[in-house]
C-alpha positions in Angstrom: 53.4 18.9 -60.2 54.9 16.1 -58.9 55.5 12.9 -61.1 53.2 9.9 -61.4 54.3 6.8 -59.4 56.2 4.1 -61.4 54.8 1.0 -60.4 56.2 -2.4 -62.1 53.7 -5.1 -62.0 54.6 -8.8 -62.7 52.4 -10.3 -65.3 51.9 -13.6 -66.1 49.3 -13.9 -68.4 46.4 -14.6 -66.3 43.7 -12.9 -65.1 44.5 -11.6 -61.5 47.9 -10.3 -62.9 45.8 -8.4 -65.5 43.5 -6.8 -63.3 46.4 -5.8 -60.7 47.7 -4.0 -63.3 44.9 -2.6 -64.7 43.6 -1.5 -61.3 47.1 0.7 -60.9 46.9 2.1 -63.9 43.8 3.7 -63.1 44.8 4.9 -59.9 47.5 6.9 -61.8 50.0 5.4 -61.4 52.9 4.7 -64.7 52.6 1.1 -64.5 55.3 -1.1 -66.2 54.3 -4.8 -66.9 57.1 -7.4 -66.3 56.4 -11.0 -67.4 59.1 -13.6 -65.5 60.3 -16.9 -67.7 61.2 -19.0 -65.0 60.9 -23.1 -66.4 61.7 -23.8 -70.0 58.8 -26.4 -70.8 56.6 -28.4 -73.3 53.1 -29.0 -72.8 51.8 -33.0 -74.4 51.3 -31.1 -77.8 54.8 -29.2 -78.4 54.0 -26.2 -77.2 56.2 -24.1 -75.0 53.9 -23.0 -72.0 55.9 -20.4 -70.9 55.8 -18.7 -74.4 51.9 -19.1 -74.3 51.5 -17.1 -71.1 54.4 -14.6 -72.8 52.1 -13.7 -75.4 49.2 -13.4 -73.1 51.0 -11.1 -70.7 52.3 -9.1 -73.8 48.4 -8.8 -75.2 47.3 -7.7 -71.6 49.6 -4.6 -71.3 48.8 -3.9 -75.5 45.0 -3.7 -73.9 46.0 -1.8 -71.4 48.7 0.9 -73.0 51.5 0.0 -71.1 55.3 -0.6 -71.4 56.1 -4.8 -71.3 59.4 -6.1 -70.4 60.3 -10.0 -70.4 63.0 -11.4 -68.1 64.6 -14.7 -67.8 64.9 -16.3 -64.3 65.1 -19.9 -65.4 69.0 -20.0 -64.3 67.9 -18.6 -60.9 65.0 -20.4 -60.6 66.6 -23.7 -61.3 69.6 -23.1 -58.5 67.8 -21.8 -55.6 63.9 -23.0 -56.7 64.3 -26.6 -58.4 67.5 -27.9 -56.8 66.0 -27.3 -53.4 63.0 -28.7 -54.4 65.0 -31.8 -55.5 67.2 -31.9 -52.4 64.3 -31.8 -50.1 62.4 -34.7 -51.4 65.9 -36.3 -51.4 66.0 -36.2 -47.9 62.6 -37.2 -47.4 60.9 -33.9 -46.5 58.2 -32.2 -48.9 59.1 -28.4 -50.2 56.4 -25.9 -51.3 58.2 -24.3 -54.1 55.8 -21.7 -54.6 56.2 -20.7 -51.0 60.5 -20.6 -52.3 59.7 -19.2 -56.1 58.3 -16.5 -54.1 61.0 -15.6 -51.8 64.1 -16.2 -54.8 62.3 -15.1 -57.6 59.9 -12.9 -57.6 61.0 -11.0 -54.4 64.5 -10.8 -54.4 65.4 -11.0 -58.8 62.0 -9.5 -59.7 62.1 -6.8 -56.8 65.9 -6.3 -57.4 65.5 -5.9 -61.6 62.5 -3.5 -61.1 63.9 -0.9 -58.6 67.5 -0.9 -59.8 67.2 -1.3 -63.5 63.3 -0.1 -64.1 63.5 2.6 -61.6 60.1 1.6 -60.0 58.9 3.4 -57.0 56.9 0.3 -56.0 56.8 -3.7 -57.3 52.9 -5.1 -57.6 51.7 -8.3 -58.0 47.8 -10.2 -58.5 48.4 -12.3 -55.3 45.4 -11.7 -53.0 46.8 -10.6 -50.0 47.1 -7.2 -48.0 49.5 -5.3 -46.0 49.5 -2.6 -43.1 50.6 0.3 -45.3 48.6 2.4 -47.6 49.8 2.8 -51.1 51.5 6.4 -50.0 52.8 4.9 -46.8 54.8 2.4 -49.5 56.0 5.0 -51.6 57.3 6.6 -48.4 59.7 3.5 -47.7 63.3 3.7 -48.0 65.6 0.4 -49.1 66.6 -0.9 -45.4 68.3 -4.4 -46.1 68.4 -6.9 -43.2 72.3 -8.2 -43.0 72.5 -11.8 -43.0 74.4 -13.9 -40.4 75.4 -13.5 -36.9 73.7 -10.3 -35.9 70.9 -10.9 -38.1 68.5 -11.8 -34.9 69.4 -8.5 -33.3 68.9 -6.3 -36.5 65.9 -3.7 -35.8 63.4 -2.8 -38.3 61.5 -0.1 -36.9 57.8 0.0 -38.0 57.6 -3.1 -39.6 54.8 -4.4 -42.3 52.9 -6.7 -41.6 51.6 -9.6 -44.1 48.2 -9.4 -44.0 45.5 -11.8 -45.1 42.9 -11.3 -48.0 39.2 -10.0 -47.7 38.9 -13.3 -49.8 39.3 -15.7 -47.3 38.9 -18.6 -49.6 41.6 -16.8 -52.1 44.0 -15.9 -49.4 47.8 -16.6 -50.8 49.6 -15.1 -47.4 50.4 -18.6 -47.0 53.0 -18.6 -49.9 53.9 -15.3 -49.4 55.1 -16.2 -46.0 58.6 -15.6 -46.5 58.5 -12.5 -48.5 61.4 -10.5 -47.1 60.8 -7.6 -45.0 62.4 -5.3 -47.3 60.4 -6.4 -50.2 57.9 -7.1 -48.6 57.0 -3.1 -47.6 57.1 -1.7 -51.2 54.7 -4.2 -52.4 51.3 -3.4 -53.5 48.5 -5.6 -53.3 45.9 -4.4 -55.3 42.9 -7.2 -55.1 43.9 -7.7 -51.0 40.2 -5.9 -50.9 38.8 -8.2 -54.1 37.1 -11.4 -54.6 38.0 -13.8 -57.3 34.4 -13.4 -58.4 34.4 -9.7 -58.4 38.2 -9.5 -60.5 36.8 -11.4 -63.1 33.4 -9.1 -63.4 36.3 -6.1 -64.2 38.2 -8.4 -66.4 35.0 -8.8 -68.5 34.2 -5.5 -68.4 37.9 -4.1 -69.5 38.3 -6.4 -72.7 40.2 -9.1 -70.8 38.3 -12.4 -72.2 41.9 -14.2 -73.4 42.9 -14.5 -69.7 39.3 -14.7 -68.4 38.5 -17.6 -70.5 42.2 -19.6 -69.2 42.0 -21.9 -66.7 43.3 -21.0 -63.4 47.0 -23.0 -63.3 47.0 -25.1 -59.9 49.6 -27.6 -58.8 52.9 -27.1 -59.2 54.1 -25.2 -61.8 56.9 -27.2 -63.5 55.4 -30.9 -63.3 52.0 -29.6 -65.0 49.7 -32.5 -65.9 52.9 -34.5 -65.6 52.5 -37.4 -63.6 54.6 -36.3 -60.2 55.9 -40.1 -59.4 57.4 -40.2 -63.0 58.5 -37.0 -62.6 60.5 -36.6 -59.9 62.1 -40.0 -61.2 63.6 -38.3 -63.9 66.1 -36.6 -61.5 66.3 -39.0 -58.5 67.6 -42.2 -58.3 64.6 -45.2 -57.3 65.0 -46.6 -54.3 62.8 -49.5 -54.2 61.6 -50.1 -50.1 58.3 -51.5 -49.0 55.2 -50.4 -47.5 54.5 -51.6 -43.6 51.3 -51.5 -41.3 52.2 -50.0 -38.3 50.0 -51.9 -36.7 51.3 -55.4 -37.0 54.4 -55.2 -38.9 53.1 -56.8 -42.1 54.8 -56.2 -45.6 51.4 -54.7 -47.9 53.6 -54.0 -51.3 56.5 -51.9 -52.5 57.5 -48.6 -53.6 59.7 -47.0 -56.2 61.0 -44.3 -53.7 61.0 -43.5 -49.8 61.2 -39.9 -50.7 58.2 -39.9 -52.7 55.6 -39.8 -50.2 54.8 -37.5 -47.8 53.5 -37.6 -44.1 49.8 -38.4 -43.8 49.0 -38.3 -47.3 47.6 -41.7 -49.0 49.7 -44.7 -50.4 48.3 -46.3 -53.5 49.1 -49.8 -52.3 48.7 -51.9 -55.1 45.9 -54.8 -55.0 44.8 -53.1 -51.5 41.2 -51.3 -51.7 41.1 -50.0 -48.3 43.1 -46.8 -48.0 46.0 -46.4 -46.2 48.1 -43.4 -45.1 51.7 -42.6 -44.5 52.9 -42.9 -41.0 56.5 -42.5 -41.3 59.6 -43.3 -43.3 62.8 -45.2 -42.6 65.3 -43.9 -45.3 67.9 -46.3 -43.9 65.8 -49.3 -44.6 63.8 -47.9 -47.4 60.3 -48.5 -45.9 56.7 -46.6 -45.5 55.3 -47.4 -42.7 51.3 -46.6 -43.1 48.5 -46.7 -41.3 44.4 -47.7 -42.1 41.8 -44.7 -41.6 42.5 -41.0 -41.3 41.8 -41.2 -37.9 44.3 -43.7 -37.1 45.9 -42.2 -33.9 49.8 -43.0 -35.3 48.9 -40.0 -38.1 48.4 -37.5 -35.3 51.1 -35.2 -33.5 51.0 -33.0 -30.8 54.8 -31.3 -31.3 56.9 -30.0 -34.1 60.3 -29.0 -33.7 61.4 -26.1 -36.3 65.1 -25.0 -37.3 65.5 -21.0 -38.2 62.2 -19.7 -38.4 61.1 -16.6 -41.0 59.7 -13.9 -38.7 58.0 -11.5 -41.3 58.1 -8.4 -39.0 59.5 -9.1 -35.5 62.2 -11.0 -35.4 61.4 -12.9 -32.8 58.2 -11.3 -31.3 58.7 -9.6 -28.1 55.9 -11.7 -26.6 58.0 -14.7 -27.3 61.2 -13.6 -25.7 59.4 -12.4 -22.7 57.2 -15.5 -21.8 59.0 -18.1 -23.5 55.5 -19.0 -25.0 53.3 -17.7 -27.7 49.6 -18.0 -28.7 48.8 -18.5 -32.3 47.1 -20.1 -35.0 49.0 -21.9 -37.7 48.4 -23.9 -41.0 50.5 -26.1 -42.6 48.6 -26.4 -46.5 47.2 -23.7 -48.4 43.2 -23.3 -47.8 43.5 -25.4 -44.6 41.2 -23.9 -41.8 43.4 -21.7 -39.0 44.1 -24.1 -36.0 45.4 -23.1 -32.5 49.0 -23.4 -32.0 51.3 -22.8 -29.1 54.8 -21.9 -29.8 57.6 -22.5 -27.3 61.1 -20.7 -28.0 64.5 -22.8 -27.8 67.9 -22.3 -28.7 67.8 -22.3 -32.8 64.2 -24.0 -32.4 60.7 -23.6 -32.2 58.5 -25.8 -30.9 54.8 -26.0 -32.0 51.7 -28.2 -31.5 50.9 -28.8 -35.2 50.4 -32.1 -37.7 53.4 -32.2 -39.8 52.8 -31.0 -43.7 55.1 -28.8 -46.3 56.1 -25.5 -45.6 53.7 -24.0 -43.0 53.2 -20.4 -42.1 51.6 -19.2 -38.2 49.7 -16.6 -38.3 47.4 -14.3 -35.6 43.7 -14.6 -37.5 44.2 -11.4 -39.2 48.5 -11.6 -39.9 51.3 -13.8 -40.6 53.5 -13.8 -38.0 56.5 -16.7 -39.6 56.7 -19.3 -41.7 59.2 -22.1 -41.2 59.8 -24.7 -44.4 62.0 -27.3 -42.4 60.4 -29.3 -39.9 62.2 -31.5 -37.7 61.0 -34.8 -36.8 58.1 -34.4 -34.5 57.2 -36.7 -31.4 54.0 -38.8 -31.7 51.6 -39.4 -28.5 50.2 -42.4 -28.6 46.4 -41.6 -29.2 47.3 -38.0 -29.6 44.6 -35.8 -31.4 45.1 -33.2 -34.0 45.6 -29.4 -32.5 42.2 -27.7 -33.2 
């Protein structure tokens, strides 16, 4: 009789963690719960967050009769997560850490600690997303890592998974999965990919999960919390006092504490203004904002994005892209944001797309996520140039 699957799920104290778990387990698999400290923080009251979620996590697997296991990432987390985080505002572009917590932490540490030290067969977690393999299919895979450096481009991964998006459209979280590594990537399980929110908290009710059913659902990011994100990020960059300009005209509306702070097309509280306006560009050598009236303004539209090293997820780069120099698609650039049409163009160490600029930003084919590329390069505006729909 052949020995049940060891599956180690990470756990983080909420309820689409609990359910992933709990739905393993009763597929029959020996399911190991892992909760990840990666922050050390206080909420307004005292009270250590991460601790809070800690004893929720530990409570789930008691429910559930299952091993639990803490580890500590916040060392890891803090040089490859936070510092990049920090860097990249510094230099005036806007990270998604999730989209980088997920590739450091829980896909390379959390993958690494659960196959070599847990013995796991398989890593799960509660995102809602899907893959091309069938739980035995993942089993089945063998540990094939891709080198890094110069023959990285021309390293083969035969069969390849693909990153495939929810049956919860609205839920969908390929976007910061999008540069999940292949190799973790194709002994992960998935197990609400086929769930809606609605549906994972019906079971949670049913299964004596009300401590996580009755948390709210964490948005934002993580480490700032409630925090006020200006005051925040002050704490670890210098200000850098500039001003805010109309493109149209020139004209000096107010100031700012910080070029870095703002990012492209999202609105500037202008003080003692009560239209809104909208950030155009930024000058870091001056120190200025240059924004824009309406969200239709014509200057907050582009119709080209250069890209450095992109992250293809299973063909690296895809064979339709080497043959025609040119690649149909549909990207998005913000989490939820409705699929547009994109048309890729292959250079040397670039890509070239016809998207609005954002954070990190992920192209995928309607049903799955082709690459994701977090550093944009500065795109070219077109006078009167609409948004690629």
């Amino acid at each position: 009789m052949q020995a049940a699957r060891h599956v180690v799920c990470a756990v983080s104290g909420g309820v689409d963690s609990a359910v992933a778990a709990l739905l393993l387990r009763r597929r029959g698999y020996q399911v190991t719960g892992v909760f990840m400290k990666n922050w050390d923080s206080l909420d307004e009251r005292g009270v250590c967050t991460a601790d809070r979620d800690c004893e929720d996590a530990y409570r789930v697997c008691r429910i559930l009769d299952i091993p639990f296991r803490q580890v500590s990432y916040v060392k890891e987390y803090w040089n490859d997560v936070f510092s990049d985080f920090l860097n990249e505002y510094e230099k005036g572009r806007t990270p998604n850490p999730d989209i980088v917590c997920n590739k450091h932490i829980k896909f390379r540490c959390f993958f690494n600690y659960a196959v070599d030290n847990l013995g796991a067969d398989a890593v799960a977690t509660g995102h809602y997303a899907r893959t091309s393999l069938e739980d035995e299919e993942v089993f089945q895979q063998k540990h094939i890592k891709r080198p890094e450096g110069l023959f990285r481009n021309r390293f083969e991964v035969r069969n390849a998974v693909k990153l495939l998006q929810a049956a919860d459209s609205f839920k969908d979280q390929t976007f910061f999965l999008s540069q999940v590594p292949q190799e973790a990537l194709r002994r992960t399980l998935f197990p609400l990919g086929e769930l809606t929110k609605d549906f994972v908290k019906k079971i949670a009710a049913e299964n004596r999960l009300h401590h996580v059913l009755q948390k709210k659902e964490s948005m934002g990011i993580c480490f700032i919390g409630k925090r006020n994100f200006e005051n925040f990020i002050l704490e670890y960059l210098q200000p850098r006092p500039g001003r805010f300009i109309s493109i149209e005209d020139n004209k000096v509306l107010g100031t700012h504490k910080g070029w870095f702070l703002y990012t492209l097309g999202q609105r500037a509280n202008i003080g003692g203004l009560r239209e809104p306006w909208y950030v155009v560009e930024k000058d870091g050598a001056k120190g200025d904002v240059l924004v824009a009236p309406r969200t239709d303004h014509p200057a907050l539209y582009r119709d080209l994005l250069r890209t450095g090293r992109v992250h293809w997820i299973a063909e690296e780069p895809p064979a339709a892209l080497v043959r025609d120099k040119m690649m149909e698609c549909h990207f998005r650039f913000r989490h939820q944001m409705a699929l547009g049409d994109c048309s890729g163009t292959h250079g040397p160490g670039q890509l070239g797309q016809g998207v609005r600029p954002g954070a990190g930003r992920a192209s995928v084919s309607r049903s799955h996520s082709l690459f994701s590329s977090p550093r944009p390069l500065p795109t070219h505006r077109q006078a009167g140039g609409t948004e690629a729909s």
